[in-house]
N, C-alpha and C positions, 0 to 999 in steps of 0.2 A: 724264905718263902713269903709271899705275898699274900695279906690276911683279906683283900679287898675282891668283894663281889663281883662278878661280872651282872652284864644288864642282860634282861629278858627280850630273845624275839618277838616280835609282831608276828608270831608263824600265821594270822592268817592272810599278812600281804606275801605269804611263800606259796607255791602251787608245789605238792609232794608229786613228782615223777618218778620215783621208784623211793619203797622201804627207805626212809630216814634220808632221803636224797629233796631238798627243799628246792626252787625255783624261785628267786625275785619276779615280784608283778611283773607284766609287762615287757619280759626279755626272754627273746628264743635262745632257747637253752635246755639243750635234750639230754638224753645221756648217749648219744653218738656226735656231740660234741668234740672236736680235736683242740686239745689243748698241749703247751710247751712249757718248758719248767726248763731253765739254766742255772747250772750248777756247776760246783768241780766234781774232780773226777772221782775223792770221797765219799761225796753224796751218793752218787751213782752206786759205790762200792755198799753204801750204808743200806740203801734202800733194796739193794739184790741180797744182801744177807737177813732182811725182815724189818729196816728201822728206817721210820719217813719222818726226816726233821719237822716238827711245825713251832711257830714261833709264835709270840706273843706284839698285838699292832702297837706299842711300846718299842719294842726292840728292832723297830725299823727304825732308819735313820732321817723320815721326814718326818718334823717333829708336828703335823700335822695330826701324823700317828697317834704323837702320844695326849694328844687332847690341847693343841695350842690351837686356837683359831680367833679370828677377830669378834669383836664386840656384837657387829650386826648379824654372824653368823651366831652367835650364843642366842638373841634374842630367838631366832627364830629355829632352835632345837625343841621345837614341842613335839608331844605323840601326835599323833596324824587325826586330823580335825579340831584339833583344840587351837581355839579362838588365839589370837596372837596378843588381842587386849586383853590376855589375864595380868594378875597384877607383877609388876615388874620383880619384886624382889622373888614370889615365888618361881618364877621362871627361874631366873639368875640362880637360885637355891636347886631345882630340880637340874638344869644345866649342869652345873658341878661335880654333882652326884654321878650324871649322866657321862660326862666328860672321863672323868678319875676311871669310871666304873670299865667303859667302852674300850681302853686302852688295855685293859687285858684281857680282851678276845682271844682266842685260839685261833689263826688263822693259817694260808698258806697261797702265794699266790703263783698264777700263771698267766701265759699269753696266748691270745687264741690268733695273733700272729703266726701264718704257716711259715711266711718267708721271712728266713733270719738275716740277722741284724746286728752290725758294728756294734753300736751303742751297746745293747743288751750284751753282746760277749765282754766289751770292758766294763760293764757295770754290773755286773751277777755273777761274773767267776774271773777267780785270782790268779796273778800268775800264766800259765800257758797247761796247764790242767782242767782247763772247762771241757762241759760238755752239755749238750742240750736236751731229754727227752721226752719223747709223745707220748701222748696218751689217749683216752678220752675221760669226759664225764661219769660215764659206767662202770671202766675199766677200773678208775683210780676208787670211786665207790664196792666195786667186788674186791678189787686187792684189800681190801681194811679187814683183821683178823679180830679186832677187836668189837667187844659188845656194847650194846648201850651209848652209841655217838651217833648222832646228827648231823647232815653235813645243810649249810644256806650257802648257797651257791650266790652270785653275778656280777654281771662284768661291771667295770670303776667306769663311774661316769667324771668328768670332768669340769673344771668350774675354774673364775678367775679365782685371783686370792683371796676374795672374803667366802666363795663358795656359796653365798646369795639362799635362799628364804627356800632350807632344804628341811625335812622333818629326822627323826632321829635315825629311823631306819636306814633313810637314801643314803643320812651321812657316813654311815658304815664301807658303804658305797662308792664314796665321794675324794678327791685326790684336786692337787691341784693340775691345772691344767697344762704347766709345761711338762706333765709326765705320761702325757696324752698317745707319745708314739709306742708305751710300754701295751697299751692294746690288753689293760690286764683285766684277766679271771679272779675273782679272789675267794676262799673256801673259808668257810666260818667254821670251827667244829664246837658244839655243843654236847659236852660231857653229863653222862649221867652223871649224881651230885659223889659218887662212889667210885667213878671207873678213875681206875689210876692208866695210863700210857707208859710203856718204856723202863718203871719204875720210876716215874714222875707222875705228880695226879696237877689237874690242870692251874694250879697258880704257882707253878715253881717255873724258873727261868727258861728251860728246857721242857719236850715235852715229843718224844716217841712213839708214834701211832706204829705198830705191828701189823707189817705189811706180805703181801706174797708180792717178792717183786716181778715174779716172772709173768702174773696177770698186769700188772701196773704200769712195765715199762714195752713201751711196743714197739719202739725204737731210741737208736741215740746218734747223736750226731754230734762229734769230735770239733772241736775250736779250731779257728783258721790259725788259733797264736800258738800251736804245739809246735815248738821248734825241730828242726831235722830235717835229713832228709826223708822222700818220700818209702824210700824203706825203714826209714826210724818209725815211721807213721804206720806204715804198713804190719810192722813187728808190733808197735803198742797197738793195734786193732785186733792182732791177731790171740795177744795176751789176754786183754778183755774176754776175750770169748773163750779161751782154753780155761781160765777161771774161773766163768761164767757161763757154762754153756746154752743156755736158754736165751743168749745175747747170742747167736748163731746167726749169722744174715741179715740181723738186725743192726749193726754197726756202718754208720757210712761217714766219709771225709765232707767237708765245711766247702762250700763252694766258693765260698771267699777268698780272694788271693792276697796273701798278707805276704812284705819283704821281710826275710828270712834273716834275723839278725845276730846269727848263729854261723 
């Protein structure tokens, strides 16, 4: 279990649009928002039985995530207005703190990309088991069973690789720029200092937000790399739903044409 702090909002650069539903300064972002999450087809299975993965910005695999960034971006991680001539080592000292601290955020991200995307199907689900689904802003806020959580909402802004004279908050925000065509949502959750998730409380590896999936997911849409034929396809569409049945007319095939290597 991880014994280290997480850092405090700046909740007043958030604008609260509904109950515990926060808004970055500055960025349209409502709660009829359509947003997209890729996943395998587990996830899918997880989140329709009650349990929505969130993950720790650490255990992504851009080690941006995990607080590495260059020297000229450290200098300039202050809170928002404070002079940049404060003295060097206390910056560098607060930086640290800040850095270590930020990496284990609760977050969870998405694409507010409608039209899908090559890339995103091999880079977010394994194998020939992916699956894509909608939602909105709202939606994915009323599915959450649980009490006492906050969500800081806004979309990744983009930067070269030093990410240039950004404050602490943005950098939460902040990615580098060749990850530019991900078009991502990203959801911060802020636990009361008591709510535990899942049977996880928020600085264990894992962490289980308790979900209704059948308000959270509005649809889903199947990976062009599910091999078969189109009755194989049509059988596992059909299965999904007789499992699931609040996935009723909800399920649709990938418009993509992928060669069939089966």
């Amino acid at each position: 279990m991880c014994t280290e702090t997480v850092p405090q909002f700046e909740e007043k650069r958030f604008k609260e649009i509904a109950a515990g539903v926060f808004v970055f300064e500055g960025q349209d972002i409502s709660l009829e928002t359509k947003i997209y999450k890729y996943m395998d087809l587990s996830a899918l299975f997880g989140i329709m039985d009650g349990h929505f993965r969130i993950s720790r910005r650490k255990d992504y695999s851009d080690v941006y995530e995990h607080g590495v960034v260059t020297l000229r971006c450290a200098e300039f991680l202050l809170p928002a207005g404070e002079s940049a001539t404060e003295n060097d080592r206390k910056r560098r000292a607060e930086y640290e703190k800040f850095r270590k601290s930020a990496a284990n955020l609760l977050c969870s991200c998405f694409t507010v990309a409608h039209d899908e995307m090559h890339c995103m199907w091999k880079s977010f689900t394994s194998g020939y088991t992916g699956i894509r689904i909608e939602t909105t802003v709202g939606a994915f806020a009323e599915s959450l069973k649980d009490r006492g959580i906050k969500l800081f909402i806004g979309t990744m802004r983009y930067y070269s690789i030093d990410m240039g004279a950004i404050d602490r908050t943005r950098y939460i925000f902040a990615k580098n720029k060749c990850y530019s065509p991900e078009s991502e949502l990203r959801i911060y959750f802020k636990l009361e200092e008591k709510t535990e998730c899942g049977g996880y409380n928020q600085f264990d590896e894992n962490c289980y937000l308790n979900v209704d999936g059948s308000k959270l997911v509005q649809s889903v849409l199947l990976s062009p790399f599910i091999p078969g034929s189109s009755c194989f396809k049509g059988w596992l569409l059909t299965s999904i739903q007789n499992q699931y049945p609040d996935l009723k007319n909800k399920i649709s095939h990938s418009a993509i044409k992928v060669a069939d290597k089966f």
